[in-house]
N, C-alpha and C positions, 0 to 999 in steps of 0.2 A: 252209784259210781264213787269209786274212794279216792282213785288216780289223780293224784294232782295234774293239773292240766298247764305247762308249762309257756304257755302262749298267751298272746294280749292282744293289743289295741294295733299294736306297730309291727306285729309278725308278719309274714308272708306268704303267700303259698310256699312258694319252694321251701321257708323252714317248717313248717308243718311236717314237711314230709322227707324230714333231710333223714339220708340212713334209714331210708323205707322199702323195700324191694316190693315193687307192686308188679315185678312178669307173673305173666301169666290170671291177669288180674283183667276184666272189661268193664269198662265205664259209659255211662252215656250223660255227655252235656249238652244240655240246648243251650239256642246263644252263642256258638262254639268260636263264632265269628268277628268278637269282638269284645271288650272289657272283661267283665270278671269271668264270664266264659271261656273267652279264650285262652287268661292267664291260669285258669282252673285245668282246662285242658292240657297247658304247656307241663305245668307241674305234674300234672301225672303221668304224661307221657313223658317227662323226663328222667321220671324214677322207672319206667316200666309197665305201665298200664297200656293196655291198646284200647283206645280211645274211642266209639261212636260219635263221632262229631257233627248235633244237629244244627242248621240255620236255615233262614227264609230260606235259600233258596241253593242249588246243589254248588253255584257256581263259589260263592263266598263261603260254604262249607269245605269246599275242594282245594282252595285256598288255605283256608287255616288247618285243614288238615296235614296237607304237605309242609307244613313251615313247621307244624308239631314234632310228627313222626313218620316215618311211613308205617306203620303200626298203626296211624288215627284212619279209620274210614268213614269218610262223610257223606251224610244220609239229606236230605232236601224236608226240611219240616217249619210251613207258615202257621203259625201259632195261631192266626186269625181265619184258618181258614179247614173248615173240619175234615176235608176231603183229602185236604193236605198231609192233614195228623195221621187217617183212616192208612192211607199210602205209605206211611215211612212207619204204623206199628207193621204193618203188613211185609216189609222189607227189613226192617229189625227182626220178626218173630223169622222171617224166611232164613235168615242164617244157621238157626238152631242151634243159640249157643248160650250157656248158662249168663246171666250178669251179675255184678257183684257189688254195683252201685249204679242210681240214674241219682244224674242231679239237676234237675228243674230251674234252671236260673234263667232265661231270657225273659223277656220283660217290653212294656213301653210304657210309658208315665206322662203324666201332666198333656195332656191332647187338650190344645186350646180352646177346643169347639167338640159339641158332641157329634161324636159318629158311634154306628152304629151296625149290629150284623149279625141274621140272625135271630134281630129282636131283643139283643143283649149289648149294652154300652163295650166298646171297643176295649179298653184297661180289664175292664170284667174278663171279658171273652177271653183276649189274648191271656192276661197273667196266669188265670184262674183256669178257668174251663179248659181251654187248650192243653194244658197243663195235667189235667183233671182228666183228660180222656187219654193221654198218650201212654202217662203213667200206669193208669190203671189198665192199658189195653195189654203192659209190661209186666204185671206186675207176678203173675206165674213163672216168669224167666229168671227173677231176681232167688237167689241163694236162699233154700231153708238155711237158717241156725248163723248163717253171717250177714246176708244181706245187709243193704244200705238202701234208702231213700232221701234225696234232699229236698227241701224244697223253699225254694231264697223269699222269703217274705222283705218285712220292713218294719225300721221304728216308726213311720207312719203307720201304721197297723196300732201302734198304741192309744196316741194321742188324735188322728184326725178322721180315722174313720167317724161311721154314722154313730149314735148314740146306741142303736139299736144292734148295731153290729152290722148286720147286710139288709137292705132296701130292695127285702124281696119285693116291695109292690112298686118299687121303682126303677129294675136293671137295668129297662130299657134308656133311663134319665131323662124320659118327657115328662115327668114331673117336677123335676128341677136338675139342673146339671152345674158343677163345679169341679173343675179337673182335679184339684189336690184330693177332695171329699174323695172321688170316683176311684183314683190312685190308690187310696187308703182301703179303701172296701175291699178292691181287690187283692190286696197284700193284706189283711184280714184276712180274708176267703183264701189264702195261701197256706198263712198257720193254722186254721183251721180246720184245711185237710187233711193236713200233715199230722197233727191229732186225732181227728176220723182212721186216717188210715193206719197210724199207730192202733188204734183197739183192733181195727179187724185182723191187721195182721202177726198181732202178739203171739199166737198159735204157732206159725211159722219162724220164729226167733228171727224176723225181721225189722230192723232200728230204723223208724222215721223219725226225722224233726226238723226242722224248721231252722231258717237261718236267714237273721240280718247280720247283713255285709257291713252295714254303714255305710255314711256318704264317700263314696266313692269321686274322684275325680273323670268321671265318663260321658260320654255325649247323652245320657239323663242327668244330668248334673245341673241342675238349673244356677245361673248368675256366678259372678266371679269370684266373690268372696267367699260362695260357699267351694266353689272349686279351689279355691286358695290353700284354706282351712282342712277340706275332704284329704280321705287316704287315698293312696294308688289306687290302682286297679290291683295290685303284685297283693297290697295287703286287705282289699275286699275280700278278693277272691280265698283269704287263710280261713275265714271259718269255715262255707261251704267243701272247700278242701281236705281240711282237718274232719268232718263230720263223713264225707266219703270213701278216706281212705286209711288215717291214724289209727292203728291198733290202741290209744288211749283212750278213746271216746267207743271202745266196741261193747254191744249190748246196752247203750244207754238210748231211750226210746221215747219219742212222746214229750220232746223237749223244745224249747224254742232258746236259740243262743244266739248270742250278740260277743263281738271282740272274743271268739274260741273261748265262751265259758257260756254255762248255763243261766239261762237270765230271766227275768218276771213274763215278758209279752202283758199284750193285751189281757185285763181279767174274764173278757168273751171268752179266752180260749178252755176256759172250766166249765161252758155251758155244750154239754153233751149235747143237748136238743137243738141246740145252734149250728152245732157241727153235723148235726143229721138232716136237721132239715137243708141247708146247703149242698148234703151228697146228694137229696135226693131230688134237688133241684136241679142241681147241676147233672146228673142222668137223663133228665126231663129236655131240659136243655137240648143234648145232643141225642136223642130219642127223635126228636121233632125231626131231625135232617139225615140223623144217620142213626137208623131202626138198629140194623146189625151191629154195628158197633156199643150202639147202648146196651144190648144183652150181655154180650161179653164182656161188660164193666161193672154189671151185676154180679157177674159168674164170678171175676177176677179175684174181687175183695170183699 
């Protein structure tokens, strides 16, 4: 990438994409419903993108869609719940229509107490897995030669994940459980597949990477100081933004970024074998509940 990247810490979505004509452009955010989702949403449908706008649940997608555009159509997609994801690729693919970016951001964090589903800690499940199957169930629809993929990690992904990087012999966290640890893993297990799925899909001149928002001022936002101190939601939402839609950042792939620039991550994210044995975990995963689904996630990528 040579293009100087004119954006920082304090940009925004909407500057990201100021003087960007995205008609005729289709996007899919999960999340769609709230914080950098939704402001990720707004911004593109306000240059021109018609929007897939996923969330729990159809009622709060339908909502933030209409307040977007009527361009955004909103799809019903529980991140914790696999039957849920299986329905809303199956009503995405049923449109039949090219896309041109998905961008993976919903999320939940710090869950005071372990839960669990599936057989896999809830933060795993949701961020990761969920994420893991919907995308890849997409991932034939997405544009040879332009596509996008995003997929919103975290600076905890650096510093608090496991030593080892993912606790395969511990998903389920009856071995030990710690919300922040659990949080970390799984936004780990975020850039990691963003990585994965950068090598497979380099063939197809498809750009995956990876994107921390930073502390964001949002209802995960734990204690007041750090919300004090955190950016908007307007200015979380500029990297994810900038990576989905900025003809500046196009063809750059297999990257993790922080503040709209290209940034270290995790040193795990250089362990191929890490990153493999988690896809092939993660198929295993969603194999156990949904057989059909897990083939076509082989096939996909």
């Amino acid at each position: 990438m040579t293009t100087s990247i004119p954006f920082g810490r304090r940009s925004t979505a909407d500057q990201v994409l100021a003087g960007i004509d995205l008609t005729g452009k289709r996007v899919i955010v999960t999340g769609c419903s709230s914080g950098l989702g939704l402001e990720t949403m707004n911004a593109l449908a306000a240059n021109g993108a018609a929007v897939i706008g996923l969330a729990r649940t159809l009622e709060s997608a339908s909502r933030a869609c209409a307040q977007a555009s009527p361009a955004c159509l909103p799809v019903a997609c529980d991140l914790m719940d696999l039957d849920s994801i299986a329905a809303a690729v199956r009503a995405i693919r049923a449109l039949s229509v090219p896309l041109d970016s998905i961008v993976a951001n919903a999320g939940i964090a710090n869950l005071p107490s372990l839960q669990t589903r599936y057989g896999v800690e809830l933060q795993f499940l949701t961020n990761h897995i969920g994420h893991f199957m919907l995308v890849n169930g997409l991932t034939d629809r997405v544009r040879d030669g332009s596509g996008r993929i995003v997929i919103v990690s975290s600076s905890a992904s650096i510093g608090l994940a496991p030593r080892e990087g993912i606790m395969f012999d511990n998903l389920d966290g009856r071995r030990f459980y710690r919300p922040a640890t659990f949080y970390a893993q799984s936004k780990l297990a975020n850039a990691l597949y963003a990585k994965e799925l950068s090598r497979r899909l380099g063939n197809r001149g498809i750009a995956v990477n990876s994107a921390d928002p930073g502390v964001a001022r949002t209802r995960l936002t734990p204690g007041f100081a750090a919300r004090l101190f955190a950016k908007t939601a307007r200015q979380a939402a500029a990297t994810p933004t900038l990576l989905a839609a900025n003809p500046c950042v196009a063809g750059t792939t297999g990257e993790y970024w922080h503040d709209c620039q290209v940034s270290k991550g995790s040193a795990l994210l250089d362990d191929a074998a890490l990153a493999g044995r988690l896809w092939d975990i993660s198929v295993e995963t969603i194999e156990r509940r949904q057989p059909v689904a897990a083939q076509s996630l082989q096939q996909a990528a």
